[in-house]
C-alpha positions as CSV (number, residue, x, y, z in Angstrom):
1,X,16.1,69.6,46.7
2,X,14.7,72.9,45.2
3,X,17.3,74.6,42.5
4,X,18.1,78.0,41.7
5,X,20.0,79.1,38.6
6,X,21.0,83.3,38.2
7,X,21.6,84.5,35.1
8,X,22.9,88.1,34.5
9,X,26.0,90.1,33.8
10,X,29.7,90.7,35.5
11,X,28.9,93.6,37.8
12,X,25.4,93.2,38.9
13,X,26.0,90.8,42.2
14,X,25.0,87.2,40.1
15,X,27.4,85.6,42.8
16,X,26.5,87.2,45.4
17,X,22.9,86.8,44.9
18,X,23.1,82.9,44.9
19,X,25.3,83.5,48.3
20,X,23.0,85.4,50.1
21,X,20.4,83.3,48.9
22,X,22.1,80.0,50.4
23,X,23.0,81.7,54.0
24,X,19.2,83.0,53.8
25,X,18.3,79.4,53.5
26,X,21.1,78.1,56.0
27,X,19.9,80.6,58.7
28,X,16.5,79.4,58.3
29,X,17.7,75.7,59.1
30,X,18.0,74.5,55.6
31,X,21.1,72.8,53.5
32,X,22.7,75.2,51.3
33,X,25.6,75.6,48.3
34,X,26.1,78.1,45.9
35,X,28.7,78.5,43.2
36,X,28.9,80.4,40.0
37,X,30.3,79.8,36.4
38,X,32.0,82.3,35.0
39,X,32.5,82.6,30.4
40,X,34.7,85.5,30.6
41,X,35.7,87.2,33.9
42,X,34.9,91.0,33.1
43,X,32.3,93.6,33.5
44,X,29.2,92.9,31.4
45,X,30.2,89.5,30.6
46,X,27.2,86.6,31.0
47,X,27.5,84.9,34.4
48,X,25.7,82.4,36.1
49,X,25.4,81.4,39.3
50,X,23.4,78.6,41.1
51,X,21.8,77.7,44.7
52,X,20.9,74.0,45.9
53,X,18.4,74.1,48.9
54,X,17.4,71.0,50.7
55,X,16.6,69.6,54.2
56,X,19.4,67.7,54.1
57,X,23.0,67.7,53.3
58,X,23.6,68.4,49.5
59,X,26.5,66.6,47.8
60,X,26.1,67.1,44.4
61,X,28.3,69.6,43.2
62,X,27.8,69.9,38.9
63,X,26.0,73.1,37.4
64,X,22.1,73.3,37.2
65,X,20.9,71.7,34.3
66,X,17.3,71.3,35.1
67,X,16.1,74.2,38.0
68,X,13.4,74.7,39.8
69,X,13.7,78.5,39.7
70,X,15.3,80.9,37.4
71,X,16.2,84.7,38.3
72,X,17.2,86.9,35.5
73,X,19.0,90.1,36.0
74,X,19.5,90.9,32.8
75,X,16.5,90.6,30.4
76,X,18.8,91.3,27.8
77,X,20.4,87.9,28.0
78,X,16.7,86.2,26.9
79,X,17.6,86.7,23.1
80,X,21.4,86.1,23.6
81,X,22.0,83.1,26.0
82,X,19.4,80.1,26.4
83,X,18.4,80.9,29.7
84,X,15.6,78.5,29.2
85,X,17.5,75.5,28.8
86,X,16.3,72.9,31.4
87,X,13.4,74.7,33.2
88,X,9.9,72.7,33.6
89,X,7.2,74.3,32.6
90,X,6.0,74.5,36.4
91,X,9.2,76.3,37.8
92,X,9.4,80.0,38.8
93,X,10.9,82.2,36.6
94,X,11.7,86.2,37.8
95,X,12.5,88.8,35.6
96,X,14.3,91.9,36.4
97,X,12.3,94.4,33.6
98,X,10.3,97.4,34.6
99,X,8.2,96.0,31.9
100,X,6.0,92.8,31.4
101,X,6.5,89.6,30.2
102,X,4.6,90.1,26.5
103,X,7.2,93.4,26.1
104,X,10.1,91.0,26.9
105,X,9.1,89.1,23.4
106,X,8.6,85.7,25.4
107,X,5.0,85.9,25.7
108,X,4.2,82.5,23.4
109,X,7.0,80.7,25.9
110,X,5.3,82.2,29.1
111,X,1.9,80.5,28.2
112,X,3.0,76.6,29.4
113,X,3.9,77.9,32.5
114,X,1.1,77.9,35.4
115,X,-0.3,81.4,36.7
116,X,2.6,83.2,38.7
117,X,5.0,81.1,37.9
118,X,6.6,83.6,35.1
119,X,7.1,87.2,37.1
120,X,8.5,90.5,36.2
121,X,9.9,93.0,39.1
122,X,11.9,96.2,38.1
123,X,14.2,95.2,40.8
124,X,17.1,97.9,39.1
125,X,14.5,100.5,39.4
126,X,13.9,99.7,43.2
127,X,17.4,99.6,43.9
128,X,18.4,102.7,42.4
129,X,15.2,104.3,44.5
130,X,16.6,102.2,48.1
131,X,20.4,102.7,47.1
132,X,21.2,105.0,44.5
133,X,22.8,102.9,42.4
134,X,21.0,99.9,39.9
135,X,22.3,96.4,41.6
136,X,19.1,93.9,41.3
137,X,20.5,91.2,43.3
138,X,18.8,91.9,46.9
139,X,15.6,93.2,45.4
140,X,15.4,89.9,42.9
141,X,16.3,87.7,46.5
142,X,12.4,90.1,48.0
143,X,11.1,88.9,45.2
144,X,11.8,85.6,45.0
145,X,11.1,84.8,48.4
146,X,7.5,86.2,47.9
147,X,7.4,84.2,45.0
148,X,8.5,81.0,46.4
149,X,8.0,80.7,49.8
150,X,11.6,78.8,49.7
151,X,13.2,81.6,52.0
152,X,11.6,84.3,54.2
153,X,11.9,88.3,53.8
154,X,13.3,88.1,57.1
155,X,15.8,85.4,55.7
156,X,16.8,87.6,53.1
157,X,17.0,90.2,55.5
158,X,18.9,88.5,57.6
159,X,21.9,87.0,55.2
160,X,21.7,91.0,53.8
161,X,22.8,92.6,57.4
162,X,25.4,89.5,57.7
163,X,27.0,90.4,54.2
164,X,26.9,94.1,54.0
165,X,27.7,97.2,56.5
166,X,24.8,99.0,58.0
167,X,24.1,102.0,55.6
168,X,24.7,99.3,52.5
169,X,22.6,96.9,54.3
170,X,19.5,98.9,55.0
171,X,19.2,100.2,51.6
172,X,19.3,96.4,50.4
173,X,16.7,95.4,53.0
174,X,14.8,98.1,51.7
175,X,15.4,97.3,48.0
176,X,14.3,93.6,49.0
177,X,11.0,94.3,51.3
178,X,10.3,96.6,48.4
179,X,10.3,94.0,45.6
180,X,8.6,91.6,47.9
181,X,5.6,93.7,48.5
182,X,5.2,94.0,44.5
183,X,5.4,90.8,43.5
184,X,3.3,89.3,46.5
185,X,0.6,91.7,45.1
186,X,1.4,90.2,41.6
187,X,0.8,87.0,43.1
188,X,-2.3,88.4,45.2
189,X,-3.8,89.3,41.6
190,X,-3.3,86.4,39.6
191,X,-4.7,84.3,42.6
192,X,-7.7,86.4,42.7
């Protein structure tokens, strides 16, 4: 079972993330849940949400304590919540920042994990360029699927066009393929 906990803020498509996410994984023939947690139910507040893949039917149903993958929104929330808490030093962890992982202040923490393993994407950024406004969640969902492997673009893709109306949809895609390309060239130059 690979695990995928969402950290970010009320307002930025946490839950949504983790749902479009699981149907990306469910129309590629996987088992799929996602759920969030909520602290305090208003704009800005932390939220988390989580995604359980697997080949098989999932029945655990408690919170992520220990994921494989971590997708952060909000890179404010690395000094104010332990977003940390749990992860392996070989998961995946994917940053929304425009900047890198030594400006985030969480360079000494980066080191244990293995090359490409600890990614930044200004997936705001690439949103407000594909939709005009700065919701992360599709572009993160490109980005982790280049990351990952676990889903495909064209899973992402696919769950997007299900969720959203056309116009919406498209500039999502768009947001998405665009964050994939980055990071798979992020990946293509630490590989190298």
């Amino acid at each position: 079972m690979f695990q995928i906990r969402i950290h970010g803020r009320g307002g930025q498509g946490v839950v949504t993330a983790a749902e479009l996410l699981s149907v990306a994984a469910f129309e590629e023939g996987s088992f799929a849940q996602a759920f969030p947690t909520f602290g305090s139910e208003r704009t800005g507040a932390p939220v988390v949400s989580y995604c359980r893949i697997d080949d098989r039917e999932i029945r655990v149903r408690e919170p992520i304590g220990e994921p494989d993958a971590l997708i952060i929104q909000d890179p404010t929330l690395l000094h104010q919540v332990d977003v940390f808490s749990g992860v392996a030093a070989d998961a995946y962890v994917l940053i929304n920042t425009s900047g890198t992982v030594a400006t985030l202040g969480i360079e000494d923490y980066a080191q244990r994990f293995p090359a490409g393993h600890i990614l930044t994407v200004p997936a705001s950024d690439l949103a407000r360029e594909h939709l005009g406004r700065p919701l992360p969640n599709a572009a993160l969902l490109g980005g982790f699927a280049a990351m990952t492997g676990i889903v495909s673009l064209a899973g992402v893709a696919a769950a997007i066009r299900e969720r959203f109306p056309a116009a919406i949809a498209e500039g999502n895609v768009a947001a998405a393929t665009a964050a994939h390309e980055f990071v798979d060239e992020l990946v293509g130059t630490v590989n190298a």
